[in-house]
RONUTI-769616 format. One record per residue (C-alpha): chain; residue number from 1; x, y, z; residue in three letters. Coordinates in steps of 0.2 Angstrom, whole numbers, plus 2048, in hexadecimal, padded with zeros to 3 digits. Last residue first. Layout:
<"A",NUM,<X,Y,Z>,"ALA">
...
//
This chain:
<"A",279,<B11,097,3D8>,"UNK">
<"A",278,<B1E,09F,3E2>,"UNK">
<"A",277,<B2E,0A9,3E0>,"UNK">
<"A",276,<B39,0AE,3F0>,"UNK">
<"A",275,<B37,0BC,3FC>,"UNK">
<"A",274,<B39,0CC,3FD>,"UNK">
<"A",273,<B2A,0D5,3F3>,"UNK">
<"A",272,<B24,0D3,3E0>,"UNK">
<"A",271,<B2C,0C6,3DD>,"UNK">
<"A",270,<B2F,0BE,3C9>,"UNK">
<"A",269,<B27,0AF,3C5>,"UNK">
<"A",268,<B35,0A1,3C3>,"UNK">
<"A",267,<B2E,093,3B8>,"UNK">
<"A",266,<B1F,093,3AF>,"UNK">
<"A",265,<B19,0A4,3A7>,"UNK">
<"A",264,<B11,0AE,3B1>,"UNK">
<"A",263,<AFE,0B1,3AC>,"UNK">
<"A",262,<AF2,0BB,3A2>,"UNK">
<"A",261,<B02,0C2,399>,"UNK">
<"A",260,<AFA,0D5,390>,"UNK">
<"A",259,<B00,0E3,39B>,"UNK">
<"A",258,<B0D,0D8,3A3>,"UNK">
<"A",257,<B15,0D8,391>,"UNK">
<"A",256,<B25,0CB,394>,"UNK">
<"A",255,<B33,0C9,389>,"UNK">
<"A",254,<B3B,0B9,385>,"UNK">
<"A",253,<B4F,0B8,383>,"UNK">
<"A",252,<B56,0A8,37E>,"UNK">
<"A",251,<B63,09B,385>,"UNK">
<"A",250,<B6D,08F,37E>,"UNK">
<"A",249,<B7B,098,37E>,"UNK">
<"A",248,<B7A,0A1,38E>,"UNK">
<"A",247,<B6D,0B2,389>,"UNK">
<"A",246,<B75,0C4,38B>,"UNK">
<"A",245,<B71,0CF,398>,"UNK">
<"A",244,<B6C,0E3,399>,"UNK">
<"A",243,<B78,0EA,3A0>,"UNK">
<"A",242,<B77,0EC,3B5>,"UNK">
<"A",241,<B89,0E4,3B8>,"UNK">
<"A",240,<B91,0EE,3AB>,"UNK">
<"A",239,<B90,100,3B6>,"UNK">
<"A",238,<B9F,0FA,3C0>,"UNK">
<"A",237,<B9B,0F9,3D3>,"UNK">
<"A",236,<BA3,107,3DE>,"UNK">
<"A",235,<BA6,0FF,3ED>,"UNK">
<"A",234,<B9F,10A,3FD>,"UNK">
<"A",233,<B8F,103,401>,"UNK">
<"A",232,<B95,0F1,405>,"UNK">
<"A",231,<B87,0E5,40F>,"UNK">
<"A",230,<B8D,0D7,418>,"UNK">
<"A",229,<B82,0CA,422>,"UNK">
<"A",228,<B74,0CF,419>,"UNK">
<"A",227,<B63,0C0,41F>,"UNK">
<"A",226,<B54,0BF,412>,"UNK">
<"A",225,<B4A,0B4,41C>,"UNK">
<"A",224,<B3A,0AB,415>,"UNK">
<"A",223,<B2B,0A4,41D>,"UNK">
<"A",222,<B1C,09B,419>,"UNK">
<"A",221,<B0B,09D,424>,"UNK">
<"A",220,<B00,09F,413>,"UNK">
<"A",219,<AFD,0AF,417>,"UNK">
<"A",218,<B10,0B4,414>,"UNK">
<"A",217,<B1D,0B5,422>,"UNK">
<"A",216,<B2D,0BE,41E>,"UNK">
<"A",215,<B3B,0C1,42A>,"UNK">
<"A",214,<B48,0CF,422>,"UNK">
<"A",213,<B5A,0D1,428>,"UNK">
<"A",212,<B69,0DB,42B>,"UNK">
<"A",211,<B63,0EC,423>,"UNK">
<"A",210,<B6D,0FB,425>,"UNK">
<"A",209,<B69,107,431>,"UNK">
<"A",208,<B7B,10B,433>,"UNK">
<"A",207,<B7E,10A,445>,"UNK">
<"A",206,<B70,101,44C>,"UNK">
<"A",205,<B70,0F4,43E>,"UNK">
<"A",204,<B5F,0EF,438>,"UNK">
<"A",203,<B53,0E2,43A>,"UNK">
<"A",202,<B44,0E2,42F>,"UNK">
<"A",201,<B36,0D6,438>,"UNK">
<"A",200,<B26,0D1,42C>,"UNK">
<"A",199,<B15,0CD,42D>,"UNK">
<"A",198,<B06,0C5,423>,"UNK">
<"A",197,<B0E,0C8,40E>,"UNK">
<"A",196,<B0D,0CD,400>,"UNK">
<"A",195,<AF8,0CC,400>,"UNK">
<"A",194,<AF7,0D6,40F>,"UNK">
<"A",193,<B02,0E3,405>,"UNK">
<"A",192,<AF3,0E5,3F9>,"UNK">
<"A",191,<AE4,0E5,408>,"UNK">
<"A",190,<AEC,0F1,411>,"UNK">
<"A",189,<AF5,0F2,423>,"UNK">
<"A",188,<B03,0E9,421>,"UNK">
<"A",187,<B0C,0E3,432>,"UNK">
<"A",186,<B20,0E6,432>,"UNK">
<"A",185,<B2B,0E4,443>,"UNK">
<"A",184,<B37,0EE,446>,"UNK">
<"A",183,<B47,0E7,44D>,"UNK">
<"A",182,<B57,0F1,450>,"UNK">
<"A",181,<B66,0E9,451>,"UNK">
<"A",180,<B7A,0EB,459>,"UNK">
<"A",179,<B7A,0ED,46C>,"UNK">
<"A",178,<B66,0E8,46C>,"UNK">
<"A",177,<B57,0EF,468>,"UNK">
<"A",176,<B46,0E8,469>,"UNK">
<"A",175,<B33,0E8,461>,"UNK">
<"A",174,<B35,0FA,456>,"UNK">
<"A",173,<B23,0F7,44F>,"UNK">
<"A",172,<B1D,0FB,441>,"UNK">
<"A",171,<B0B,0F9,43A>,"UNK">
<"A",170,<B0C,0FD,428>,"UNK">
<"A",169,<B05,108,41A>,"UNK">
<"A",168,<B05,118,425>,"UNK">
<"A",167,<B14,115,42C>,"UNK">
<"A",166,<B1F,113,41D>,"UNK">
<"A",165,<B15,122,417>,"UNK">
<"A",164,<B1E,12D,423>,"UNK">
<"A",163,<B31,126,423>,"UNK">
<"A",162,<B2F,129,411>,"UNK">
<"A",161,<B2D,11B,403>,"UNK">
<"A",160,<B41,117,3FB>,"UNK">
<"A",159,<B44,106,3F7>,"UNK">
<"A",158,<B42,0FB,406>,"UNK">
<"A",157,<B32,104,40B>,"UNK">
<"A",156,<B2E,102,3F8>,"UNK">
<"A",155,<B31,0ED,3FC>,"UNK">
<"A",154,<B22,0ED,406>,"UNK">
<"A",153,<B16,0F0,3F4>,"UNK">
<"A",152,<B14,100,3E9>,"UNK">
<"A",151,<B23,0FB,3DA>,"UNK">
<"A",150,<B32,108,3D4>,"UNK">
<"A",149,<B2E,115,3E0>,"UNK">
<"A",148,<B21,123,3DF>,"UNK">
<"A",147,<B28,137,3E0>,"UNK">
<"A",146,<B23,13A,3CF>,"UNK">
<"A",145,<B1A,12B,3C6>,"UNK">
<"A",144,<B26,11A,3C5>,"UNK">
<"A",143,<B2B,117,3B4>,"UNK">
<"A",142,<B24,106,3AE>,"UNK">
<"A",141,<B32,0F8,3AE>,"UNK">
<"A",140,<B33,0EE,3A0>,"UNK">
<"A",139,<B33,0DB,3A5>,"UNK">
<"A",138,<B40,0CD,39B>,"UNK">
<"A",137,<B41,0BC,39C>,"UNK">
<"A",136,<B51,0B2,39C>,"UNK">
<"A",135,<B4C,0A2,394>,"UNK">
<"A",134,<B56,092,397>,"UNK">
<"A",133,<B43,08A,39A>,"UNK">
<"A",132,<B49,081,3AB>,"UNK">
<"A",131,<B57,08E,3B1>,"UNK">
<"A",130,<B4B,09E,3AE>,"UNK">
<"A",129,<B56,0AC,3B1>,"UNK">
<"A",128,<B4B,0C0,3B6>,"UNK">
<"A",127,<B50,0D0,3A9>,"UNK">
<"A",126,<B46,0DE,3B3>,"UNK">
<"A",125,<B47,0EC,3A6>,"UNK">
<"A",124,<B49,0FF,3A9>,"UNK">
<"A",123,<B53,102,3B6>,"UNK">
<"A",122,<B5F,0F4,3B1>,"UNK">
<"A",121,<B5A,0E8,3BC>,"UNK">
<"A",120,<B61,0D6,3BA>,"UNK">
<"A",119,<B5A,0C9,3C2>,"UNK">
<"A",118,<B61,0B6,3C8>,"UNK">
<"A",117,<B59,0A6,3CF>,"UNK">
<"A",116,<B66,098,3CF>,"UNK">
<"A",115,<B66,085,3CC>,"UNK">
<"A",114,<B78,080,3C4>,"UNK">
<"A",113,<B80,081,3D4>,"UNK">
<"A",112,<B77,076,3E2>,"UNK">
<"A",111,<B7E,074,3F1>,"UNK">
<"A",110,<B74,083,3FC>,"UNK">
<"A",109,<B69,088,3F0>,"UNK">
<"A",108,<B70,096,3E3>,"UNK">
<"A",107,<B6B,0A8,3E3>,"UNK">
<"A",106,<B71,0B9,3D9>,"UNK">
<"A",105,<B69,0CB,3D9>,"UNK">
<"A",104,<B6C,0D9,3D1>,"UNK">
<"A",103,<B67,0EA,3D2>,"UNK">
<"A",102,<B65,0F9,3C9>,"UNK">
<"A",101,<B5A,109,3CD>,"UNK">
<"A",100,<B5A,117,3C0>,"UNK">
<"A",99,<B59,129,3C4>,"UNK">
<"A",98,<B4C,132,3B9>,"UNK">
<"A",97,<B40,138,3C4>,"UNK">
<"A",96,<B4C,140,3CE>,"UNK">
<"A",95,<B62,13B,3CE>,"UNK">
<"A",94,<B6C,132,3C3>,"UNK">
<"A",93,<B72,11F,3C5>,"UNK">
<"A",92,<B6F,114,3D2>,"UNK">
<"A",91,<B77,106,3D6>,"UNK">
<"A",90,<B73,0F6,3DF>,"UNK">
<"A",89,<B7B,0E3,3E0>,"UNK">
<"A",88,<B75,0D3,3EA>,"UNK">
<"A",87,<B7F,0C4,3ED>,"UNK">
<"A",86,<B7C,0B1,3EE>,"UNK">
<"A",85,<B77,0A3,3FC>,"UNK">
<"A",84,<B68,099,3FB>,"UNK">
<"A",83,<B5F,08E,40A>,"UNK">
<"A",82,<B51,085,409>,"UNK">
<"A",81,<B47,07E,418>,"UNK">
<"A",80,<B39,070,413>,"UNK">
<"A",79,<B2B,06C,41F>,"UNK">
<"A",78,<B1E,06C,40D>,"UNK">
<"A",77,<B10,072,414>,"UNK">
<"A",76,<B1A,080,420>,"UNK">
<"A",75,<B28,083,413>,"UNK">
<"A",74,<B37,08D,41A>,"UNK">
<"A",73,<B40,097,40F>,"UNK">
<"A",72,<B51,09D,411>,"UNK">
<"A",71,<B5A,0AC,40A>,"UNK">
<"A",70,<B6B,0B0,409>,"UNK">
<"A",69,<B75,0C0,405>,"UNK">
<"A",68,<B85,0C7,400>,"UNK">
<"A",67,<B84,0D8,3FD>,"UNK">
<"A",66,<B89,0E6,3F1>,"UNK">
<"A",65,<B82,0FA,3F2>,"UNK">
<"A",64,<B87,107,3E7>,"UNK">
<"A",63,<B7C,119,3E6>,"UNK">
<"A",62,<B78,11A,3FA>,"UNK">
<"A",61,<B76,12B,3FF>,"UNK">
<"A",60,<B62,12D,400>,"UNK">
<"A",59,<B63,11C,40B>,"UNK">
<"A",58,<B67,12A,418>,"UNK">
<"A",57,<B5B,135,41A>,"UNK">
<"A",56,<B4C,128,41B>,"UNK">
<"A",55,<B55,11B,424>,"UNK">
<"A",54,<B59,129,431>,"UNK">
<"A",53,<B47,12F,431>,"UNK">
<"A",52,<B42,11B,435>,"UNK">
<"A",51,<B4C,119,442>,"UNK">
<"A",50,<B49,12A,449>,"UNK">
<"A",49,<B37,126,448>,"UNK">
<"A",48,<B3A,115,451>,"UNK">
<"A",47,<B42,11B,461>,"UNK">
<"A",46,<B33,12B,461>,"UNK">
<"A",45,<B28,11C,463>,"UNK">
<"A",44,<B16,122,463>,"UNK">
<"A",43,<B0A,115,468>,"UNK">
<"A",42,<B0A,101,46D>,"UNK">
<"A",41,<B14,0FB,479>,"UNK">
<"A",40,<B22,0F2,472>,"UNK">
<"A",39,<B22,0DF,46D>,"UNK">
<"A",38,<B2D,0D4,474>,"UNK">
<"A",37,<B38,0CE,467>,"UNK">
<"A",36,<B42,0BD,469>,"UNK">
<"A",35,<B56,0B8,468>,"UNK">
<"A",34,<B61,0BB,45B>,"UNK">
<"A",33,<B68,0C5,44E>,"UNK">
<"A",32,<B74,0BF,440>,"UNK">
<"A",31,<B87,0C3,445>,"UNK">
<"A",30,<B8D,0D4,43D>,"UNK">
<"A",29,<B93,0DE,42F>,"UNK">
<"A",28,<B90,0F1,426>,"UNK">
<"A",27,<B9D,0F6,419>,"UNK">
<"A",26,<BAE,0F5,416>,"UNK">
<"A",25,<BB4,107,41C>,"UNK">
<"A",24,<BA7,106,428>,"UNK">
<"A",23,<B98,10F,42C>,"UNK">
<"A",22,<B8E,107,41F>,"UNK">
<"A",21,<B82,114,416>,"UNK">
<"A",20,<B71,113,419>,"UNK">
<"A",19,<B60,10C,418>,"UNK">
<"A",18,<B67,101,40A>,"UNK">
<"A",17,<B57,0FC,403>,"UNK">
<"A",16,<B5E,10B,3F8>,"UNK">
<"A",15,<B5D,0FE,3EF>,"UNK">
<"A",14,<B57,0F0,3E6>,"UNK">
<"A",13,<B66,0E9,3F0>,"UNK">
<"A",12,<B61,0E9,3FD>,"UNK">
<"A",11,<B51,0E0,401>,"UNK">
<"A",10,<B4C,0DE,3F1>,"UNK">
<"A",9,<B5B,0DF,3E5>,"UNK">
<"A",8,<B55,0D6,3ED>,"UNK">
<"A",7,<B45,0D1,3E6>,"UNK">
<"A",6,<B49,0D8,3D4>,"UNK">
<"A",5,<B35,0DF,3D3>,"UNK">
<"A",4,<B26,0D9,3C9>,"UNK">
<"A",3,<B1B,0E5,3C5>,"UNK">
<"A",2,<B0A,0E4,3CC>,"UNK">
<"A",1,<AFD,0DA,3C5>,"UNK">
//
């Protein structure tokens, strides 16, 4: 299996997801984008290479990143809607091959506090809450090879893969700009990120490249949203937030060998790509 990844610490937060910095003093905001795509033509797009070049360039400056995020997941068997609400947080630290990547991320449904789903990345462990066992279980991180990103799946587009492979491991699609968004459209063109996910749409700010929202559907015809209404890049977040946690009372750490566990344990399995957990 692939390592697990801290899903938004995913979209954003995970980092230099931030395709750039904010161009305010407080950080990139705006209203949620709206109305439908109509596809481009197909071909070159010399509007969507400079999107892309600019993410490329720019997400290279972000070392802090917060956000407040939400994300809703739409059940097709089922016809439920879920909503949850929380925050996402990035740094990095050093530089190279040896620069760490720390995120974390926070989420509660809509009216409901005392069930979350939280992960911690320090860089080198993925420490993921699971409410029902009281366990926090904890991944190590294999070291990415020289000039690979932390995990080989959509959300290393997010995370750092150059403007060049991005468009040689999807079909993308700049499908409509407006005053304030650009919307590419996401189509995976491999059998491995096929299995992530169907299609996507990342919207970004025009201004900032920064992402505002990501549209996920899976094979299976689900769907889930990761929408940013706020992103930070210019607070400087305090280096405790990323530690390594300690168990509630009550609570007890379990590590997790994915070289040898046939299976997930029960209860929340961590994500691989931007979306929530499943069984």
């Amino acid at each position: 299996m692939r390592l697990p990844v801290i899903v938004f610490a995913a979209l954003l937060a995970t980092a230099a997801c931030a395709f750039a910095q904010a161009t305010q003093a407080g950080g990139a905001t705006g209203k949620a984008p709206q109305g439908d795509v109509t596809v481009a033509p197909a071909g070159a797009n010399p509007a969507l290479d400079a999107y892309l070049k600019n993410w490329e360039s720019e997400m290279r400056k972000i070392t802090n990143l917060s956000a407040g995020v939400a994300r809703i997941d739409v059940d097709k068997s089922f016809k439920t809607t879920t909503k949850y609400t929380g925050y996402a947080l990035y740094q990095r630290s050093g530089t190279g091959p040896t620069a760490l990547n720390m995120a974390v991320l926070e989420l509660n449904p809509e009216g409901k506090k005392d069930i979350f789903e939280k992960f911690v990345c320090t860089g080198t462990y993925l420490y993921q809450w699971a409410p029902a066992q009281k366990e926090i279980r904890a991944y190590e991180i294999p070291r990415p090879k020289a000039g690979q990103v932390i995990d080989d799946n959509f959300l290393s587009f997010l995370f750092g893969m150059k403007a060049e492979e991005a468009k040689r491991r999807y079909d993308l699609k700049l499908t409509k700009e407006d005053k304030h968004y650009a919307y590419i459209d996401v189509t995976p063109r491999f059998p491995a990120d096929k299995a992530d996910f169907a299609r996507a749409r990342l919207v970004l700010f025009r201004d900032s490249y920064m992402p505002r929202m990501l549209w996920f559907e899976q094979s299976n015809g689900n769907e889930t949203t990761w929408d940013i209404p706020r992103v930070d890049t210019r607070k400087v977040l305090d280096r405790r937030y990323f530690d390594q946690p300690a168990p509630p009372p009550g609570w007890k750490m379990v590590p997790i060998n994915l070289k040898t566990t046939q299976s997930p344990p029960p209860g929340n399995v961590p994500p691989r790509v931007a979306r929530p957990s499943m069984p």
